[in-house]
C-alpha positions as CSV (number, residue, x, y, z in Angstrom):
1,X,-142.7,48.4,-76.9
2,X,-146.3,47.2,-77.7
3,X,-144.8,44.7,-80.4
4,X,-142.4,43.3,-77.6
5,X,-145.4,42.8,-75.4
6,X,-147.3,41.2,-78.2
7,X,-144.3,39.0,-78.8
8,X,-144.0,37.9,-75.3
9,X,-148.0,37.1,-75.0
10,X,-148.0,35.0,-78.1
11,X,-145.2,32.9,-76.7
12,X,-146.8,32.9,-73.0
13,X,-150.1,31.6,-74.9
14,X,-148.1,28.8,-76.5
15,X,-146.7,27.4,-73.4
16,X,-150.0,27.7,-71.6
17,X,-152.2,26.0,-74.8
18,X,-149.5,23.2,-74.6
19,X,-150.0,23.2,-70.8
20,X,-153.3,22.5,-71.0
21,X,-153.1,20.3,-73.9
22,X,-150.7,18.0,-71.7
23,X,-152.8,18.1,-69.0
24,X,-156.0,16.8,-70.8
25,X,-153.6,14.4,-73.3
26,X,-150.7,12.8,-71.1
27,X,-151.6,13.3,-67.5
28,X,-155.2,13.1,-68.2
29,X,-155.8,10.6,-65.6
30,X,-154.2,12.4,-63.0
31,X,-155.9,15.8,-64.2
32,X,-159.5,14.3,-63.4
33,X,-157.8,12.9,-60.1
34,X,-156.7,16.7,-58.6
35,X,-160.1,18.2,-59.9
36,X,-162.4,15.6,-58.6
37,X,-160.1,15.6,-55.1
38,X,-159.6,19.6,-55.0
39,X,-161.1,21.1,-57.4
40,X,-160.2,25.0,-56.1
41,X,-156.8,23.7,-55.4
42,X,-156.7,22.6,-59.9
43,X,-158.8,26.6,-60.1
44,X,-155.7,27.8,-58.4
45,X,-152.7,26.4,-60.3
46,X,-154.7,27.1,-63.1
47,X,-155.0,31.1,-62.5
48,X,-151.7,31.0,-61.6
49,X,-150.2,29.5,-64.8
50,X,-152.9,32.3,-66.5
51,X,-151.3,35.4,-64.9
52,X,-147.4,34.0,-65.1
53,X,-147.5,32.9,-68.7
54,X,-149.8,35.9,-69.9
55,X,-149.3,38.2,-67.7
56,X,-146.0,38.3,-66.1
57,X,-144.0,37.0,-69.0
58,X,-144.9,39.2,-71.6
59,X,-143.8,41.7,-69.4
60,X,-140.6,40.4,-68.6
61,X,-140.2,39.2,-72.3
62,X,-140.6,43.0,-73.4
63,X,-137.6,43.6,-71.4
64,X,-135.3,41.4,-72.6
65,X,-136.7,42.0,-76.6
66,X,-136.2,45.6,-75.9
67,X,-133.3,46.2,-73.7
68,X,-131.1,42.7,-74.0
69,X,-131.6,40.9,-77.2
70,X,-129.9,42.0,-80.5
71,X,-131.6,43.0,-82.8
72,X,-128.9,44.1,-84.9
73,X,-128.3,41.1,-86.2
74,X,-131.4,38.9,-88.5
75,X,-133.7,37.6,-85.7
76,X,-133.0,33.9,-86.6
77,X,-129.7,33.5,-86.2
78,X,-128.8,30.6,-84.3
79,X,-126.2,31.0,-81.7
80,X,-125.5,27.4,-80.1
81,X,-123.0,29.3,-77.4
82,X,-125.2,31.6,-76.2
83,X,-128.0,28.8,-76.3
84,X,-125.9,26.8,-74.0
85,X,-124.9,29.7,-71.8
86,X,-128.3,30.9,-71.2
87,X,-129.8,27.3,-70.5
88,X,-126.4,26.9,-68.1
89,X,-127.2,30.7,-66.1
90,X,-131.1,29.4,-65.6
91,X,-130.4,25.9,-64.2
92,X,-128.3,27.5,-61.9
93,X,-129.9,30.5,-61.3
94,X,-133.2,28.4,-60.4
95,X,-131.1,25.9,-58.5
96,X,-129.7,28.6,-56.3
97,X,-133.0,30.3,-55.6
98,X,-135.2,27.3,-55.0
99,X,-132.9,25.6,-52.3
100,X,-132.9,29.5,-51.0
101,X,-136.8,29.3,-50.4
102,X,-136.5,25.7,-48.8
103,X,-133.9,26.9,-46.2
104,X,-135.0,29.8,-45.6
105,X,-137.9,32.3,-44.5
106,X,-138.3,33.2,-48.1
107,X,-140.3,29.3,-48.1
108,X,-143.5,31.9,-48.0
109,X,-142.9,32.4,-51.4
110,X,-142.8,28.6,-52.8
111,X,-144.9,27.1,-50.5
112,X,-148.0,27.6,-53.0
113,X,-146.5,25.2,-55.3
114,X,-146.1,22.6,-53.0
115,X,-149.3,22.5,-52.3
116,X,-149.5,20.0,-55.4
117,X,-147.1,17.3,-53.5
118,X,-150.1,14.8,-54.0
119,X,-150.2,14.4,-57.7
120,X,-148.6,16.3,-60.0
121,X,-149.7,17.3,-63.5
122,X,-147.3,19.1,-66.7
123,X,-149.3,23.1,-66.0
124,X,-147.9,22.8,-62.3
125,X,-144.4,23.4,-63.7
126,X,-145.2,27.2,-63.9
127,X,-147.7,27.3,-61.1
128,X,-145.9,29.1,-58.9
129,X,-146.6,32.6,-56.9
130,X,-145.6,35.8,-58.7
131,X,-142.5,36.2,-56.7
132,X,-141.3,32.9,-57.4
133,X,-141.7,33.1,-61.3
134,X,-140.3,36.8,-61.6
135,X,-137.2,35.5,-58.9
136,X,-136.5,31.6,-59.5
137,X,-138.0,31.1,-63.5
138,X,-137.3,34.5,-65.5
139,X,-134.5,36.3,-63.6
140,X,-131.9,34.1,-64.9
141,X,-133.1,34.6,-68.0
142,X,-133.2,38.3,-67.8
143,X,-129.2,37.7,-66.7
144,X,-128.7,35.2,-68.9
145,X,-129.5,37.8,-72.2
146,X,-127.6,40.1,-70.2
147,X,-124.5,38.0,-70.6
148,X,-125.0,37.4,-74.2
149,X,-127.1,39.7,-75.8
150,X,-128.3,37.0,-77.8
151,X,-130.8,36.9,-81.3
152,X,-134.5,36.7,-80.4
153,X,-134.5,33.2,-81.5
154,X,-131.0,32.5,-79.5
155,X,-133.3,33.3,-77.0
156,X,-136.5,32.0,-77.5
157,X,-135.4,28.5,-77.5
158,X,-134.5,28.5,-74.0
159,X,-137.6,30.2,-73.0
160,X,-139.3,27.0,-74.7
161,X,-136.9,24.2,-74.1
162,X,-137.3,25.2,-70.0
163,X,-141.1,25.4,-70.5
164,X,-141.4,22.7,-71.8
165,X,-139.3,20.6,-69.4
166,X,-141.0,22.4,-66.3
167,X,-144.0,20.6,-67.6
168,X,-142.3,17.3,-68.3
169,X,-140.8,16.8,-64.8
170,X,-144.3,17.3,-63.6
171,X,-145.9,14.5,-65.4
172,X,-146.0,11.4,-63.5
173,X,-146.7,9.2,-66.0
174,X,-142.8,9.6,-67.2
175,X,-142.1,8.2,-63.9
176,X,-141.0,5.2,-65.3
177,X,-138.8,6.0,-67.7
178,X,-135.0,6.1,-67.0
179,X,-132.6,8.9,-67.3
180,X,-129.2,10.0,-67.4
181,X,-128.0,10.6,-63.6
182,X,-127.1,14.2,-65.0
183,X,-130.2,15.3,-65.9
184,X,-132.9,16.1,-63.5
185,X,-135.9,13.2,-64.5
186,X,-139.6,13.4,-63.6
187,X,-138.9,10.9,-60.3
188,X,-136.4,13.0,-59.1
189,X,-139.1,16.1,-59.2
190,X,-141.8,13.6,-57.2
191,X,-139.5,13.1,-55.0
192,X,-138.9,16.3,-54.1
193,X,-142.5,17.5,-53.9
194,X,-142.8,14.4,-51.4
195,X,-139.7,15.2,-49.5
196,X,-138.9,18.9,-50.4
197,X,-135.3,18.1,-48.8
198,X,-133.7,16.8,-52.3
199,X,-133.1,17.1,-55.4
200,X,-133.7,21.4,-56.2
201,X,-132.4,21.4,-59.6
202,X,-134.7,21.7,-61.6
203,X,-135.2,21.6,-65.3
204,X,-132.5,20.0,-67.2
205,X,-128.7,19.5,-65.1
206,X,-128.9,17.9,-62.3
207,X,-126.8,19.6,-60.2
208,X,-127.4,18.3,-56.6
209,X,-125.8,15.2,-58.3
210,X,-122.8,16.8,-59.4
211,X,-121.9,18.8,-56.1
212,X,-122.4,15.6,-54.1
């Protein structure tokens, strides 16, 4: 169990270096811009994306390394199905719970990560409350191994590829650069921290455009 936990910390600490790291590199401007406007409110996101990446998911990663992943099978095997399948269960899976905290009175757990609306740097992708990580960002993970008891790696490359994305969609400078309609792009994600009535997919398939 230790060695899961270790496992899960290292890749928490990876996501939250590179958080940082696009923060200061990227959306540099924009960084200096929240701390010099708010600096408690850049102190919070930043505790929060402290205590979900190396706190919370090493946790959670334990579970899945223990309980869901198999380890039967030579750790890097590379299973493109059950990479698909697992990226598929989280798009929705998020989907489903974010629009459930906007239209609903479980908004008391989201509303602490729009209160970045203003300007929006890559760490804000996993500054969320507790509830909302565990509920919206790792759950359908957690049912995603379940599904297909996947290798670690099988599994560890959705874990990144989300990651990274959450951060992407929160950089502003990618603004203007033009995506497929099918895939959820950084303006689409502005949008909805300025709106909060559109676009709830969230990172990769864009599915409020393909149920409209």
């Amino acid at each position: 169990m230790i060695w899961s936990i270790v496992k899960g910390f290292l890749l928490g600490s990876i996501v939250w270096m590179l958080s940082i790291l696009a923060d200061y590199t990227v959306s540099e401007n924009n960084t200096k811009i929240l701390i010099r406007e708010n600096y408690e409110l850049y102190y919070l996101a930043n505790k929060s994306l402290f205590i979900n990446m190396l706190i919370i998911s090493p946790i959670i990663y334990s579970f899945i390394d223990l309980y869901l992943i198999d380890n039967n099978i030579p750790p890097t095997t590379f299973q493109f199905i059950n990479i698909v399948i697992i990226l598929l269960i989280q798009n929705i899976g998020y989907y489903i719970v974010h629009k459930l905290f906007h239209l609903s009175k479980f908004y008391k757990f989201h509303k602490f990560h729009h209160k970045f609306d203003k300007t929006l740097i890559p760490s804000l992708g996993n500054a969320v409350s507790i509830t909302e990580f565990i509920f919206a960002y790792m759950l359908p993970f957690v049912l995603g191994a379940y599904i297909t008891n996947p290798s670690e790696i099988s599994m560890i490359i959705p874990l990144f590829l989300v990651a990274v994305l959450n951060m992407s969609i929160h950089c502003q400078e990618l603004n203007r650069f033009k995506y497929p309609a099918y895939i959820v792009s950084p303006n689409n994600h502005f949008i909805h921290h300025q709106q909060r009535n559109k676009h709830f997919a969230a990172p990769i398939l864009n599915i409020d455009k393909l149920i409209e």
